[in-house]
N, C-alpha and C positions, 0 to 999 in steps of 0.2 A: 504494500500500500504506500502511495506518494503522499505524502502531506505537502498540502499550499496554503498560502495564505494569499493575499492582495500583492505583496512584498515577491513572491516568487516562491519556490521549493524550500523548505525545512527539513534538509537533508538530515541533522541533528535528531530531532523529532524521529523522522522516519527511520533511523537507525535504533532507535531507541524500545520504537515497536518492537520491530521483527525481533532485539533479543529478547523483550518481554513476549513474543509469540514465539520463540523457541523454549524460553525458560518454561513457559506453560506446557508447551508439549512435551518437553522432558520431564517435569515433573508428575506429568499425570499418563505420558503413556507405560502402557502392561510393561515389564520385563520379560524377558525372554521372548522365547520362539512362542508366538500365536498361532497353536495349531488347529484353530476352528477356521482358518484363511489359507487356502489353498490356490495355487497357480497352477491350472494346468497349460504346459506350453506343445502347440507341435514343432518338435523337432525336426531334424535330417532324418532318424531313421523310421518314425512314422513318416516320414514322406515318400522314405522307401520303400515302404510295407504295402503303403496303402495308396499312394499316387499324388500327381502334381496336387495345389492347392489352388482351387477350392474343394473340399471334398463334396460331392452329390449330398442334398438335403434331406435324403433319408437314412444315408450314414449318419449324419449329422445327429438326426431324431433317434439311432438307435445308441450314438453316446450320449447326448441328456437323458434319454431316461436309465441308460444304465448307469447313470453319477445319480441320477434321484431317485432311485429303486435299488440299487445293490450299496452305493457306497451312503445315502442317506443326505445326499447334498436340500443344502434347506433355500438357499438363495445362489443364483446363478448368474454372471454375468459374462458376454462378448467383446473384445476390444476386437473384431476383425473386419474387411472389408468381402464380402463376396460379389466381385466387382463383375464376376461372367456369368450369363447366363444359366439356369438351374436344368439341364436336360432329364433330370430324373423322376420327376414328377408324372410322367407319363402323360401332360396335356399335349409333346407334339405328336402321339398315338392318336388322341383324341382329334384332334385337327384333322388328321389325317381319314379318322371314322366319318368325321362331319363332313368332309368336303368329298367323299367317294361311295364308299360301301352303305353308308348310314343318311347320306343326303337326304333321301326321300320319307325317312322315320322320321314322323312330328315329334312321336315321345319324345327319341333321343335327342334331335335338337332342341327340344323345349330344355330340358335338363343340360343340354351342353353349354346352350347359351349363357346359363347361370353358373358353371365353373370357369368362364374366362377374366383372365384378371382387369378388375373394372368393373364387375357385375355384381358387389357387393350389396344386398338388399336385407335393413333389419328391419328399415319399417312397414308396418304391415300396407297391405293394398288398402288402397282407395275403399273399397266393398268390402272392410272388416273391419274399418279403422271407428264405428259406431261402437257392434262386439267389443272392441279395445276398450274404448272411451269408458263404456260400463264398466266391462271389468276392474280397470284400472280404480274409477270413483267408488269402486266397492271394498276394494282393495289398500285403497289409498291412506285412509288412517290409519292400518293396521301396520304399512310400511313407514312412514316419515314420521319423526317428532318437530313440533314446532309446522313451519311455512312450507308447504310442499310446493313444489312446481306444477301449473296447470299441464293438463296433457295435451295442447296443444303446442306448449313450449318445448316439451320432452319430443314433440314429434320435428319440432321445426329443429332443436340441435342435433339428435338422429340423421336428419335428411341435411344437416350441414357437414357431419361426419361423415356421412356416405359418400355424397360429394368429393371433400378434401381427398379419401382414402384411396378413392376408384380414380381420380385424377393421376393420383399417385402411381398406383395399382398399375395402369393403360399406361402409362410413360415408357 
């Protein structure tokens, strides 16, 4: 942190901090090794094993759950970039059902249209969103304490999210 005044930088000041913001973290951080904090890094020889980086997102899915199923991981987090496209997911299969063999199926493109990225839908349709509105005002005291939101507003930030997500999503 810089400290200013009118006068210019209070280089003095600002020194003065950060050793009283070191003095505090030294005296209040744990000793020793914290072993509830864990780094897992990929290495060279998982890169060997297992191939270049990015790995496909369904290896991916089958080491989070096996750090939060086998080893008991409570909080998980990524510092990585998966900067190339995901081919494992099996939608360029689908594309492929959609635009040849499955063309003429209404079912299956009704359903396929809804798996393309962009096609995120949580608010209800137009001809259910009454159904909703009751349910919801029946519902409503028993979920919020204090000021609830009307369901009109709940619908109108829903269909801002959907928006921002599917913009995203389609990019």
């Amino acid at each position: 942190m810089q400290w200013r005044t009118g006068a210019g930088w209070l280089p003095f000041v600002t020194r003065l901090d950060s050793i009283i913001y070191d003095t505090r973290l030294n005296l209040s951080m744990p000793r020793g090794l914290d072993r509830s904090v864990v780094i897992l890094d990929i290495d060279e020889k998982s890169l060997g094993e297992i191939g270049h980086w990015p790995w496909n997102r369904a290896l991916m899915a089958e080491l989070v759950a096996k750090l939060f199923e086998r080893y008991g991981v409570e909080v998980l987090g990524f510092d990585v970039v998966w900067a190339e496209r995901d081919t494992s997911s099996g939608i360029d299969t689908l594309d492929a059902l959609a635009q040849k063999d499955f063309r003429q199926v209404a079912g299956f493109q009704e359903i396929y249209k809804t798996l393309r990225p962009g096609s995120l839908r949580l608010a209800p349709p137009p001809e259910h969103r009454d159904n909703w509105r009751r349910d919801y005002e029946e519902m409503a005291e028993a979920m919020f304490y204090g000021e609830r939101p009307r369901f009109d507003e709940i619908l109108r930030v829903v269909g801002e999210f959907e928006q921002r997500f599917n913009r995203t999503a389609a990019a």
